[in-house]
C-alpha positions as CSV (number, residue, x, y, z in Angstrom):
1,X,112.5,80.2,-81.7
2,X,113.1,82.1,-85.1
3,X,111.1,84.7,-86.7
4,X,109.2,82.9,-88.5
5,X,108.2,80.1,-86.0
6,X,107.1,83.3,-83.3
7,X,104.3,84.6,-86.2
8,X,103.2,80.6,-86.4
9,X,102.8,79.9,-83.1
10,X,99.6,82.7,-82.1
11,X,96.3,80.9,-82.6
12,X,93.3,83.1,-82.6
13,X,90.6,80.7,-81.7
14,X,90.7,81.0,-78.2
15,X,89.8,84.7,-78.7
16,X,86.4,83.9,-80.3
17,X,83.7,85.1,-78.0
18,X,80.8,82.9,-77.8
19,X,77.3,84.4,-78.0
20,X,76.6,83.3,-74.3
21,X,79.7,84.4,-73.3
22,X,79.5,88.0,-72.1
23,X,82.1,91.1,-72.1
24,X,83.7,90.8,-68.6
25,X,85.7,94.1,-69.0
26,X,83.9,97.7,-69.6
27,X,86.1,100.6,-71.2
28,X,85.1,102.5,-68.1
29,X,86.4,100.1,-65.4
30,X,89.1,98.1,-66.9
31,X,90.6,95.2,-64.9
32,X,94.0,93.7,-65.2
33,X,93.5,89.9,-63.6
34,X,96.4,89.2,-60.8
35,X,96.7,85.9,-62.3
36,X,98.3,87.7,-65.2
37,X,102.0,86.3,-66.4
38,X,104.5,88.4,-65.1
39,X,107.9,88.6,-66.7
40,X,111.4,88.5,-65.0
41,X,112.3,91.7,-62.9
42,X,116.0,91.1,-65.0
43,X,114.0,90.9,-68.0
44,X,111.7,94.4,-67.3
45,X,114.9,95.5,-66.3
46,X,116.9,95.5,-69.5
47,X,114.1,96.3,-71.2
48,X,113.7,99.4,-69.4
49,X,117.5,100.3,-69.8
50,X,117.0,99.2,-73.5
51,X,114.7,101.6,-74.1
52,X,116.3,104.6,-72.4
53,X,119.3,103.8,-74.1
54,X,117.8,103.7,-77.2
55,X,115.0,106.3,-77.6
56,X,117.4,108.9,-76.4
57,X,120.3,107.8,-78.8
58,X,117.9,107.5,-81.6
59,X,116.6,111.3,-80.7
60,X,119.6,112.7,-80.6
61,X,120.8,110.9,-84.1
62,X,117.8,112.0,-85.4
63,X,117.3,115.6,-84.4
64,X,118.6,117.3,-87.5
65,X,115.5,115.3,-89.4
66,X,113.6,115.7,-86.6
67,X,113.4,119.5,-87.3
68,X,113.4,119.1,-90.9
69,X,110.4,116.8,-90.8
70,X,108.9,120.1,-88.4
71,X,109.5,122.5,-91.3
72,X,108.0,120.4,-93.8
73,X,104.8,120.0,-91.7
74,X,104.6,123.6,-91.2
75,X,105.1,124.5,-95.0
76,X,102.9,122.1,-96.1
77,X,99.7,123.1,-93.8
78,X,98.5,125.4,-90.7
79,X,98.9,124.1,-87.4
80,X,100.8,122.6,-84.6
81,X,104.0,120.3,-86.0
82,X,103.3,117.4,-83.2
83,X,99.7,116.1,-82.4
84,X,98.9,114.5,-79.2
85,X,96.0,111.8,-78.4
86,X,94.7,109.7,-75.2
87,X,95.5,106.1,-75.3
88,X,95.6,103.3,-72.8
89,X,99.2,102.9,-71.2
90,X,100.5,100.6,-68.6
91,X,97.9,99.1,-66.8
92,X,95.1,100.6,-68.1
93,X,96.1,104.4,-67.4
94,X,95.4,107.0,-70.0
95,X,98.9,108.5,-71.3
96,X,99.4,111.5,-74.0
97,X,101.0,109.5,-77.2
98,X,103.1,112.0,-79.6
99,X,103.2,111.8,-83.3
100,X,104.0,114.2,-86.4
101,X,101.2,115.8,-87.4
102,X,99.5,114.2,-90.5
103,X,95.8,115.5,-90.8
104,X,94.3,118.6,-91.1
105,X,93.6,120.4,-88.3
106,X,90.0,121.2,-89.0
107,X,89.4,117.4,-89.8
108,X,91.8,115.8,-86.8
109,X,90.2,113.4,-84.7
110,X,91.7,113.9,-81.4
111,X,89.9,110.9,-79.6
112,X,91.4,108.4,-82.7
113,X,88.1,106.2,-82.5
114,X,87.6,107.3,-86.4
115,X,90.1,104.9,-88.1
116,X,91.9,106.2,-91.1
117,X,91.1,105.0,-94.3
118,X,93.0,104.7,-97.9
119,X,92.9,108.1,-99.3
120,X,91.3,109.4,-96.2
121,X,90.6,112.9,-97.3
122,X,92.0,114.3,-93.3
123,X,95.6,113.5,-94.2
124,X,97.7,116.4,-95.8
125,X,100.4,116.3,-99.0
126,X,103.3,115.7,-95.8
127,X,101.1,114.0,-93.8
128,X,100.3,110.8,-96.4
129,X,104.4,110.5,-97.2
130,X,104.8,110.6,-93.0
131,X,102.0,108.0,-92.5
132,X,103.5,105.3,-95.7
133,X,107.0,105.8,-93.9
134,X,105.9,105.5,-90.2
135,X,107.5,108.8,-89.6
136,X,105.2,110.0,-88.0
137,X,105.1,108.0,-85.1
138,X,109.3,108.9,-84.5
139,X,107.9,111.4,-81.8
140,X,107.1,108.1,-79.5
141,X,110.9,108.3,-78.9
142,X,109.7,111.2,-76.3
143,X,107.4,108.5,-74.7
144,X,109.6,105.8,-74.7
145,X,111.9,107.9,-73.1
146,X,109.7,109.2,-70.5
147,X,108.3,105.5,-69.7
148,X,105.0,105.9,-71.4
149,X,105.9,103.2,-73.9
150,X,108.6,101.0,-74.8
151,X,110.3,100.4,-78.2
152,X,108.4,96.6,-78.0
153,X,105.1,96.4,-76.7
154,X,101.4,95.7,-77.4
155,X,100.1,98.2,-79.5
156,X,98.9,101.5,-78.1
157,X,95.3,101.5,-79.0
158,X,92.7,104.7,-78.8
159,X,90.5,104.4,-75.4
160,X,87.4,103.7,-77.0
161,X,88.4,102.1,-80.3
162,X,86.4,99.6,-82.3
163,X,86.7,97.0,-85.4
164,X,83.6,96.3,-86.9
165,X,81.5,98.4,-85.2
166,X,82.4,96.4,-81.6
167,X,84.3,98.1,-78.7
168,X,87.7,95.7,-78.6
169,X,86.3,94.6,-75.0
170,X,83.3,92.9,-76.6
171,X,85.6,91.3,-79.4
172,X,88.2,89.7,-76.4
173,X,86.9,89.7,-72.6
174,X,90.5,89.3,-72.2
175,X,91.7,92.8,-74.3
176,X,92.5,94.7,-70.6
177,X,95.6,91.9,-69.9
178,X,97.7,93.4,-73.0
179,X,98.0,96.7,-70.4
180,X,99.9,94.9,-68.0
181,X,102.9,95.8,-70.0
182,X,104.1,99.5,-71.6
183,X,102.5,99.4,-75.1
184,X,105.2,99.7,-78.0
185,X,106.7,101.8,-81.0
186,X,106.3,98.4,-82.4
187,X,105.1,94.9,-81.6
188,X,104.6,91.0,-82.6
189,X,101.4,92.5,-84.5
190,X,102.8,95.1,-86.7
191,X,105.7,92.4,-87.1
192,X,103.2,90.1,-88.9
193,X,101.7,92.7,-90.6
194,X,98.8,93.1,-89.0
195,X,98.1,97.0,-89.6
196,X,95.3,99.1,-91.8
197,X,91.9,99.8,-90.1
198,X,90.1,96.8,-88.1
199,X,86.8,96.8,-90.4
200,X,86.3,93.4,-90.0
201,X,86.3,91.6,-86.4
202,X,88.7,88.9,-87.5
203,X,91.4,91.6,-88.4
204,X,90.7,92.7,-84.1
205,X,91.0,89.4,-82.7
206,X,93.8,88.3,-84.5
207,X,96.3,91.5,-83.5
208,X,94.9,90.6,-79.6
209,X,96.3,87.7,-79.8
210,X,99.6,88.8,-81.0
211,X,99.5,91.0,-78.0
212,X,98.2,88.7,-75.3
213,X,100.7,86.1,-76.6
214,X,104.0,88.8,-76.4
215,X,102.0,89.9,-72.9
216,X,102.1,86.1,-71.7
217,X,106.1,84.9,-73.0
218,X,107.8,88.1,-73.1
219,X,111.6,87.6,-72.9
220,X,114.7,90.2,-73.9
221,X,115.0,87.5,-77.1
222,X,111.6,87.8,-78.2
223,X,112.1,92.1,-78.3
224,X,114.9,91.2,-80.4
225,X,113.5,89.5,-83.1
226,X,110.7,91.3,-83.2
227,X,112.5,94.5,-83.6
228,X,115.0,92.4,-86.2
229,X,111.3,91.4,-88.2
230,X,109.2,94.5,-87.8
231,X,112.6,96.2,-90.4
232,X,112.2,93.5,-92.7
233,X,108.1,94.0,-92.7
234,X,108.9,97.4,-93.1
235,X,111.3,97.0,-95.7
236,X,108.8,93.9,-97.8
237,X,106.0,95.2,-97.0
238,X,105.1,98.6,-95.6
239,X,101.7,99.8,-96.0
240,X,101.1,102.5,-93.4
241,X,98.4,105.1,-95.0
């Protein structure tokens, strides 16, 4: 399956709650079903490896930026250089996410509920350059590394966050089953280009089922082209802010 035939093959229509249908997951009691797909031990295994390999090659390439990216931060505004923030991990436990910091400290929103906005007036001089270049989220290496994430993966969402006013749970009953795997530095979603705030509930539903579909046909292949089509997003059409 190429690249291109992976981003044509998620249909979102399944993911439409119906107004007698009622949110079987809470935020406070989430539920992975035992039904859920599970991938290949050889397969988790790789990835694993994959990911050790590569977040600690990648840190250790990158260190002199690393630091440089540090300085910058610090010049630019007062505060601490990384910023840390609760999000769902691997099945459904909360883990501590690491990015560069890009807001102000007076204005951060340390629960991430508050989405950020174009020209969102939180984000510093450094911190807008960070955000348009993904740079920000480098610092994931450290939880890729530590098994928090993985370089592929569902996105790693707030604990609590909403698109149009609706907790994700409400949007998709079946938002809990993307946990059953680490979430990612990058996924099939941001491969699509699925990013920018969830204002509307389409814009939800449809990066679910990005995630649900990786979740449910995982395979070593799939991490590779979606790693080989997240650069060429990145590189077409990159529109962090």
């Amino acid at each position: 399956m190429s690249i291109t035939e992976l981003n044509n093959s998620i249909s979102t229509d399944s993911f439409r709650p119906s107004r007698r249908q009622q949110p079987s997951v809470k935020v406070q009691t989430p539920i992975i079903h035992s039904d859920a797909p599970q991938a290949p031990l050889m397969d988790i295994a790789l990835k694993r490896a994959f990911d050790i390999v590569s977040s600690l090659s990648a840190l250790l390439v990158l260190a002199p930026f690393l630091l440089f990216v540090a300085l910058l931060i610090k010049l630019d505004s007062p505060g601490p250089v990384l910023f840390k923030q609760t999000r769902w991990g691997k099945n459904c436990k909360a883990i501590k996410v690491y990015k560069f910091r890009s807001m102000r400290t007076d204005l951060c929103d340390v629960s991430g509920v508050a989405q950020t906005v174009k020209n969102d007036p939180r984000i510093t001089r450094i911190g807008a350059i960070l955000r348009r270049t993904n740079v920000d989220e480098l610092p994931q290496l450290l939880n890729v590394l530590m098994g928090h994430m993985s370089v592929v993966g569902p996105r790693c969402h707030a604990i609590g966050m909403r698109a149009g006013g609706m907790l994700y749970e409400e949007l998709v009953p079946e938002y809990h089953q993307r946990h059953s795997m680490r979430p990612g530095m990058t996924g099939l979603a941001q491969m699509r280009g699925l990013r920018g705030p969830t204002d509307r509930p389409a814009k939800a539903r449809a990066r679910i089922a990005s995630d649900l579909y990786y979740v449910g046909n995982f395979s070593i292949m799939m991490d590779i082209r979606i790693i080989a089509g997240t650069v060429v997003s990145e590189l077409t059409r990159g529109k962090g802010f």
